[in-house]
C-alpha positions as CSV (number, residue, x, y, z in Angstrom):
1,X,-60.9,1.1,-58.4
2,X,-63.3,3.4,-56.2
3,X,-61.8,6.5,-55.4
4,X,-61.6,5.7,-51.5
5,X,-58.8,3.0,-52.7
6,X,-56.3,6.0,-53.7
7,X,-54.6,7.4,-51.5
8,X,-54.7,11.1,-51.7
9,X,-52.2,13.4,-49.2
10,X,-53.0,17.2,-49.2
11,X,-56.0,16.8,-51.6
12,X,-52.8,15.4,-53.9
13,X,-52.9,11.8,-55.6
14,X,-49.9,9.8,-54.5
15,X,-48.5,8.3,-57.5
16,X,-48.3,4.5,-57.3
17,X,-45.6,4.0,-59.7
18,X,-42.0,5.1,-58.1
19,X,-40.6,6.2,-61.9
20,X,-43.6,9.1,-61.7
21,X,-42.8,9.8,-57.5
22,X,-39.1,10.0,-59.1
23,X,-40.5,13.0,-61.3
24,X,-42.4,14.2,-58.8
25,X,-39.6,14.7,-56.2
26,X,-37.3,16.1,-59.0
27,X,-40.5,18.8,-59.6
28,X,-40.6,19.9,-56.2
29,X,-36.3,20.6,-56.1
30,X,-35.8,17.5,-54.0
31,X,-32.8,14.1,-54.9
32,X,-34.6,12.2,-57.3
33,X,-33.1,9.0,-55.4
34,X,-30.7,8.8,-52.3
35,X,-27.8,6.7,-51.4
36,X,-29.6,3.0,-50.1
37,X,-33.7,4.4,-50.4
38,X,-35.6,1.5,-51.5
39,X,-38.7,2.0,-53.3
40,X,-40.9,2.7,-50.1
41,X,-38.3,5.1,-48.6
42,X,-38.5,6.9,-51.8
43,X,-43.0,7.1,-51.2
44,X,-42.5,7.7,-47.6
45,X,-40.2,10.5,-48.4
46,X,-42.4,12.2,-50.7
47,X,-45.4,12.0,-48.8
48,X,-43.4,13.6,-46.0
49,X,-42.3,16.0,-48.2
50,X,-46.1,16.8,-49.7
51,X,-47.9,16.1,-46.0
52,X,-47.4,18.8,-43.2
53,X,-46.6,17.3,-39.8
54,X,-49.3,17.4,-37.0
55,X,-46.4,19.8,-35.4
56,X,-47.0,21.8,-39.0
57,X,-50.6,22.0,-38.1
58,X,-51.2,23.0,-34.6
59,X,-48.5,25.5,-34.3
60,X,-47.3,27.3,-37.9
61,X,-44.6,29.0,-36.2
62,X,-41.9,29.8,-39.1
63,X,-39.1,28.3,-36.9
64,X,-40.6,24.8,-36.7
65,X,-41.3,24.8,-40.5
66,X,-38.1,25.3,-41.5
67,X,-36.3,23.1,-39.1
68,X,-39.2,20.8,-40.5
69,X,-38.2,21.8,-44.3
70,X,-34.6,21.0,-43.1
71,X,-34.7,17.6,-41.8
72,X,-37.2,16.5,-44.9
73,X,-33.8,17.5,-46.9
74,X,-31.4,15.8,-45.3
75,X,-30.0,12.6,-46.8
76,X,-28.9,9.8,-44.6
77,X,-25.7,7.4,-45.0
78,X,-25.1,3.6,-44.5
79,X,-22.0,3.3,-42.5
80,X,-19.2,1.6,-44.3
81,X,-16.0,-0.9,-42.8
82,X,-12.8,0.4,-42.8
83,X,-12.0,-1.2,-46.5
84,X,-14.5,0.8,-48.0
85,X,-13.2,4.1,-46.5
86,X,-9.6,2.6,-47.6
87,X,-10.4,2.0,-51.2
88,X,-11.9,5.1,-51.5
89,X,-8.7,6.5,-51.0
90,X,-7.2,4.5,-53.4
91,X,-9.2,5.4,-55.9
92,X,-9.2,9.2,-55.2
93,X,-5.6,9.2,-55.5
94,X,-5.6,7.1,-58.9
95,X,-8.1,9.0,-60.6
96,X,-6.7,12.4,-59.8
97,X,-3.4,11.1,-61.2
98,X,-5.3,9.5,-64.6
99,X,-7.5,13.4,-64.7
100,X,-3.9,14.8,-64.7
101,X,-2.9,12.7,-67.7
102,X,-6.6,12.9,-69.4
103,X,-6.7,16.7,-69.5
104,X,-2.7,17.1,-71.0
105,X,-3.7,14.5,-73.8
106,X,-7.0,16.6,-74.4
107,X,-4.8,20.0,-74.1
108,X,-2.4,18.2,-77.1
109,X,-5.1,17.7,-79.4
110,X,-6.6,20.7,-78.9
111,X,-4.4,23.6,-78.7
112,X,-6.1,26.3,-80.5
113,X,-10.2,26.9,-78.8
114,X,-12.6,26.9,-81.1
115,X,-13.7,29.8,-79.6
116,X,-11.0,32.6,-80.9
117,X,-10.0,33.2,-84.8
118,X,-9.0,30.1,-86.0
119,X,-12.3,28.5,-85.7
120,X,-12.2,28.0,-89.3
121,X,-9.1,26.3,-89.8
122,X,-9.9,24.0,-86.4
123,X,-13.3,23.3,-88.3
124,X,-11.5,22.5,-91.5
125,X,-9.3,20.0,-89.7
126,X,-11.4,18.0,-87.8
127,X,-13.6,17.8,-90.8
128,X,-10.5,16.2,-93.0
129,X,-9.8,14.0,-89.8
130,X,-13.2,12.7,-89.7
131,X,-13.2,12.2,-93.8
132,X,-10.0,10.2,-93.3
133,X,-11.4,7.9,-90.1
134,X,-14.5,7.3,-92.2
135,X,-12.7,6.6,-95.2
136,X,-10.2,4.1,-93.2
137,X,-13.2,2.4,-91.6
138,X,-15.3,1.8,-95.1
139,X,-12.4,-0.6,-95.8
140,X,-13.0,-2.8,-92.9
141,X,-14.2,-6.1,-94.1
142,X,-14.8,-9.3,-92.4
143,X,-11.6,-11.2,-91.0
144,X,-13.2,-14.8,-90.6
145,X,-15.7,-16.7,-88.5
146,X,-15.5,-19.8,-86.6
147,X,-18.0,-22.5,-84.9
148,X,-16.6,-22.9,-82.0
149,X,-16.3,-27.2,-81.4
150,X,-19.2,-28.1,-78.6
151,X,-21.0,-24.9,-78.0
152,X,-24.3,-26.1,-78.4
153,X,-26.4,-22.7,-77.7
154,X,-26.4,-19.2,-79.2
155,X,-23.0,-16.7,-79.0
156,X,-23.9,-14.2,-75.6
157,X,-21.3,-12.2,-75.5
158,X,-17.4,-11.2,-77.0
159,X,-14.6,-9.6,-75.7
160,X,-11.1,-8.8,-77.1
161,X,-7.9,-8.8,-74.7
162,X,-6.1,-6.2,-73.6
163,X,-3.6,-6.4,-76.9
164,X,-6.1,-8.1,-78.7
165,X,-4.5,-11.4,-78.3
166,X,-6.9,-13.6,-77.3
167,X,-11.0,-13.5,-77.6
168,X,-13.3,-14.0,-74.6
169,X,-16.6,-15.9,-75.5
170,X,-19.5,-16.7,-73.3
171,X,-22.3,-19.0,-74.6
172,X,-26.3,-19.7,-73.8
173,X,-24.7,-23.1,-72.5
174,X,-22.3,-21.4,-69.6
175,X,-19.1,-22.0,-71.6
176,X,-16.1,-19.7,-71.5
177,X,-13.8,-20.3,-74.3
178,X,-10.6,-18.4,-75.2
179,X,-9.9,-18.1,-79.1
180,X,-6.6,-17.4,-80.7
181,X,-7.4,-13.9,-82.7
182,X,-5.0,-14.7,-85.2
183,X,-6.3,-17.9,-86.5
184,X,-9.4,-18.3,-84.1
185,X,-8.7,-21.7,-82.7
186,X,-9.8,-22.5,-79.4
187,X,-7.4,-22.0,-76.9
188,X,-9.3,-22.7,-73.6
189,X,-12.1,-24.1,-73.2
190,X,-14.5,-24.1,-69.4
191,X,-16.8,-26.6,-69.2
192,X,-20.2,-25.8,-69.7
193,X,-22.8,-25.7,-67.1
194,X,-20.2,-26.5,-64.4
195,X,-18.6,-22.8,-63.3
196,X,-21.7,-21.1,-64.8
197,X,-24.9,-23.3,-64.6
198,X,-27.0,-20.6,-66.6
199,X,-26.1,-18.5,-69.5
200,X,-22.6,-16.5,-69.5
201,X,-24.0,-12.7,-69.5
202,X,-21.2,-10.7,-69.1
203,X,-17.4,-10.8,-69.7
204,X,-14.8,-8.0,-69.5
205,X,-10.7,-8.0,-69.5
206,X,-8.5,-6.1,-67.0
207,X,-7.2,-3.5,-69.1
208,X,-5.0,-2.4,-66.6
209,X,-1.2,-2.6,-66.8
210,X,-1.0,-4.1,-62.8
211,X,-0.4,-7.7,-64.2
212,X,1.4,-7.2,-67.7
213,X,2.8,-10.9,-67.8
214,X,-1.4,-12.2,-67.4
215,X,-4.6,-12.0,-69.0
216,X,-7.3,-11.9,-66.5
217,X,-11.0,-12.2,-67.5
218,X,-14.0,-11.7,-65.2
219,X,-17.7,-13.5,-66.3
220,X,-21.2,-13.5,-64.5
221,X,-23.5,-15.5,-65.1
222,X,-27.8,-15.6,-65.2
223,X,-27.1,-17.8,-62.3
224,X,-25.5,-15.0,-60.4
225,X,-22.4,-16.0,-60.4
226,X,-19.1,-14.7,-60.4
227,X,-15.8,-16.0,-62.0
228,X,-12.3,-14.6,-62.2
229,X,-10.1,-16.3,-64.9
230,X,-6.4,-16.3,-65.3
231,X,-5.7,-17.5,-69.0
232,X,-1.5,-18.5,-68.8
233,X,-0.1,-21.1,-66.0
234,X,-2.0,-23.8,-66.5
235,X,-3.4,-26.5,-68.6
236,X,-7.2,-27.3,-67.5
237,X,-9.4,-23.5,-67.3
238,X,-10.8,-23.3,-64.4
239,X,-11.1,-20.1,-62.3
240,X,-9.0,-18.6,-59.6
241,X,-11.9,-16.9,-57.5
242,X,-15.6,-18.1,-57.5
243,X,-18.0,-16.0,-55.9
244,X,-21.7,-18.2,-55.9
245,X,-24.8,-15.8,-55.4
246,X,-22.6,-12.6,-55.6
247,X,-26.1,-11.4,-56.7
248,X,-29.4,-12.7,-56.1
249,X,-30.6,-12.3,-59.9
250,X,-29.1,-12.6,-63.0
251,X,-25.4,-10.3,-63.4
252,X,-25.9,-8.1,-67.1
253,X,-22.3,-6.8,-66.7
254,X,-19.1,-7.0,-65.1
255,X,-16.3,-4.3,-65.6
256,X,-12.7,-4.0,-64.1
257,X,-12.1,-1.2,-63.1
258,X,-8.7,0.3,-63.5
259,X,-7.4,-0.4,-59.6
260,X,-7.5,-4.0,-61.3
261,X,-8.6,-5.7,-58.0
262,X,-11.8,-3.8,-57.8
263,X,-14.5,-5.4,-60.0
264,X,-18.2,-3.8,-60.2
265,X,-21.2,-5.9,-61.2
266,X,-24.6,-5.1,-62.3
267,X,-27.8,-6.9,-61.9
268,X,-31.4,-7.9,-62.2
269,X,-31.8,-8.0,-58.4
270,X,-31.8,-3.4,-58.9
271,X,-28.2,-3.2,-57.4
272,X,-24.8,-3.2,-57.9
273,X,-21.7,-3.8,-56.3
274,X,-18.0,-3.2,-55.9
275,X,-16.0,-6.0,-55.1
276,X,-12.4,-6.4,-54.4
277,X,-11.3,-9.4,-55.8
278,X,-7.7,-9.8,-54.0
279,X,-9.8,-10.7,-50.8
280,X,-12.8,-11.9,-52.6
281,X,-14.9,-9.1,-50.6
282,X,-18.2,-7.5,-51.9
283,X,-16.8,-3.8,-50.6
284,X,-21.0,-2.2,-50.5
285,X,-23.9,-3.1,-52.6
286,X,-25.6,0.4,-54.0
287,X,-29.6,0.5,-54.6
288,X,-30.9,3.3,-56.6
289,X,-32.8,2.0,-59.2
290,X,-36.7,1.0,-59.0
291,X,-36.1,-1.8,-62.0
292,X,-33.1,-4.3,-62.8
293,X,-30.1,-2.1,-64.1
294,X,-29.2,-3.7,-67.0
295,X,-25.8,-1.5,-68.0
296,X,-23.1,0.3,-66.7
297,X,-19.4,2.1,-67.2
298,X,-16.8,3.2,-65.5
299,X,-15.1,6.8,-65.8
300,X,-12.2,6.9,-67.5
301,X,-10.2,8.5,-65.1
302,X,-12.0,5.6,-62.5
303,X,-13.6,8.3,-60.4
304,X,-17.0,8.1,-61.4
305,X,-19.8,5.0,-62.2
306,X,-22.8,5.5,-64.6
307,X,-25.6,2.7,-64.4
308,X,-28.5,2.2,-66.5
309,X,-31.7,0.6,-65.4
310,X,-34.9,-0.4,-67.1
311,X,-36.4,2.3,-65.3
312,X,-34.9,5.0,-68.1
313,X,-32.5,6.1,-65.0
314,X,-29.2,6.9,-65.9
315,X,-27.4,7.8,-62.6
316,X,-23.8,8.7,-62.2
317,X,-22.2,7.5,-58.7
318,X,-18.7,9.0,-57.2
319,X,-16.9,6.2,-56.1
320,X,-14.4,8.2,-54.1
321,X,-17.3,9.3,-52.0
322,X,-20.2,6.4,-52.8
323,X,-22.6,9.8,-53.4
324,X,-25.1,9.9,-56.1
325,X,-23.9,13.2,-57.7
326,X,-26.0,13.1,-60.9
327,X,-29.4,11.5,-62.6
328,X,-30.9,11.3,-65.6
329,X,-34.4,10.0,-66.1
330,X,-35.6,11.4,-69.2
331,X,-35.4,8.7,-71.3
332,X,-39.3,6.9,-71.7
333,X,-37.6,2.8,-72.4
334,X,-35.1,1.0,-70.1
335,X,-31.7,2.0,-70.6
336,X,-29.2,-0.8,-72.2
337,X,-25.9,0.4,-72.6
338,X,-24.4,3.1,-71.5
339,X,-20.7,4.2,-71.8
340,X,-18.2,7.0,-71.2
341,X,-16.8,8.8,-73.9
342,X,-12.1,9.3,-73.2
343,X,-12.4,12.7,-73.2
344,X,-13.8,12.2,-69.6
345,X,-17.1,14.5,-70.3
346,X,-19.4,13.2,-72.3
347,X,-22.0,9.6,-71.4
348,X,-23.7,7.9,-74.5
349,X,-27.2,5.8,-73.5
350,X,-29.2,3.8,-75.5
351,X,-32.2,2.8,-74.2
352,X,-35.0,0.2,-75.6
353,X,-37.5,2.7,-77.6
354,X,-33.9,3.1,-80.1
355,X,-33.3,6.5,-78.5
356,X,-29.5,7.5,-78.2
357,X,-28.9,10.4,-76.3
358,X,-25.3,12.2,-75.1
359,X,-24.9,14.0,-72.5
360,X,-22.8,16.6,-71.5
361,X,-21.7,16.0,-67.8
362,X,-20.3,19.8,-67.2
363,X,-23.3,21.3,-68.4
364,X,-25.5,18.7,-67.2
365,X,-27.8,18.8,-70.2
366,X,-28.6,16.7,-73.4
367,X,-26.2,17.8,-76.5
368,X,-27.5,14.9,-79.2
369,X,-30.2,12.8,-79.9
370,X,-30.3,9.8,-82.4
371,X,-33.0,7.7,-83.8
């Protein structure tokens, strides 16, 4: 490449690759991503940012630079419909409720700080209550396995029910079958190939207690599809709400999120989306990520939404306000899992160089990293 093919802004190299123009706006004190900037939003922004205006150049009067510097700042929205602003509310009340209840179960097991005199004896304690857990767990041993009858392609994915009841399994063949956890008979069977034409990439159960007398089970597919499944009622399994194409790519996840009508789903096609299910809606489809986002979680108090690309962004979204409110990009392979820890302040990710890191979401800053 001759050196008249790069294109150079300020005598500055404008990086070609948007993970480094990520790194580069996060340098220079500026939103790493915004709310709905694709890729070339996110270049044009930062060659505005790096490249004075031919306003900036004729006249350098200190007014016009700073209402320059101002409007370079400023992010920009993507008006929502009226159900977006409604949920919103919904979910601001729930998760201020489930906060409430997170922080008096957190006050109960912790009533002494560390930080005063009985540091020691706290120590002592949660070190004999770790020795017990571990001791408990090297006990576990293999329950039993089962071939499940006319699966033909590999195990994807496994998911227990909400009181461990039942077992969720999704196959290569785009088969969901139910198994009995007591004995592991099949209990439900989908046909393959006919409600998910690709493989089965993600399954999750509503863990909610809205529908206590039913078992309801969400799936995606490689296909893009997305399937809600009710397990009782009826004899042939078939789903109650089919949404073909909810993305353009493959789905790698599908979480209920507490409200148990709202669904998120993550995909190949760089986006996710929040769906409510109980009018078979897509609510808003977020962008964000450069590369597919392979992971995600929800906050346990519902408030919050962490997704994980294969760009080694980890970015957590407010779903109360639909803000971006905190990104990490730090990690150098995609990221493919990510989850929330119950106390409500700590985020696990694992990316694809066998990196774990937590993080500490009140001090914003890494506390552990594992190999």
């Amino acid at each position: 490449m001759e050196f008249k093919d790069i294109p150079i802004i300020n005598d500055t190299i404008v990086p070609d690759s948007d993970a480094e123009i990520r790194q580069k706006l996060q340098e220079l004190g500026h939103p790493m991503v915004l709310p709905n900037e694709t890729e070339e939003l996110r270049k044009q922004r930062y060659i505005n940012i790096t490249q004075p205006t031919d306003h900036q150049n004729i006249d350098n009067s200190g007014d016009e630079i700073e209402e320059d510097e101002e409007e370079e700042e400023e992010e920009f929205y993507t008006p929502g419909v009226e159900a977006v602003f409604d949920k919103r509310k919904d979910i601001l009340s729930f998760s201020v409720l489930r906060a409430s209840e997170r922080l008096k179960r957190l006050k109960a097991m912790n009533p002494v700080p560390m930080s005063n005199k009985y540091d020691d004896e706290r120590f002592i304690e949660i070190l004999e209550s770790r020795r017990s857990l571990n001791s408990q767990l090297s006990q576990f041993d293999m329950y039993g396995t089962q071939l499940i009858p006319g699966n033909t392609r590999a195990i994807s994915c496994v998911r227990y029910s909400k009181m461990s009841e039942y077992i969720a399994v999704g196959s290569w063949d785009g088969s969901v079958s139910i198994l009995n956890s007591n004995d592991l008979l099949v209990v439900k069977r989908a046909v393959p190939g006919k409600y998910h034409t690709e493989k089965v990439s993600a399954l999750d159960w509503d863990m909610s207690n809205d529908h206590i007398d039913k078992n309801k089970l969400v799936s995606g597919g490689n296909e893009g599809t997305l399937n809600l499944w009710t397990i009782e009622g009826k004899d042939a399994f078939t789903p109650e709400i089919s949404i073909k194409e909810a993305h353009d790519q493959r789905i790698t996840k599908t979480l209920f999120h507490p409200i148990s009508d709202l669904i998120i789903s993550t995909s190949f096609d760089k986006t996710w989306k929040l769906w409510d299910m109980s009018k078979q809606t897509e609510l808003y489809q977020q962008e964000g990520h450069s590369k597919e986002v392979f992971s995600g979680a929800i906050h346990p108090d519902g408030s919050l939404f962490t997704s994980g690309g294969l760009d080694g962004a980890v970015i957590t979204w407010d779903l109360r306000s639909g803000r971006s409110i905190l990104s990490f990009g730090n990690h150098l392979g995609g990221i493919y899992s990510v989850d929330w820890s119950s106390n409500g302040y700590h985020l696990v990710a694992g990316d694809a160089n066998g990196v774990i890191r937590v993080y500490d979401i009140y001090k914003k800053v890494k506390i552990v990293v594992n190999f």
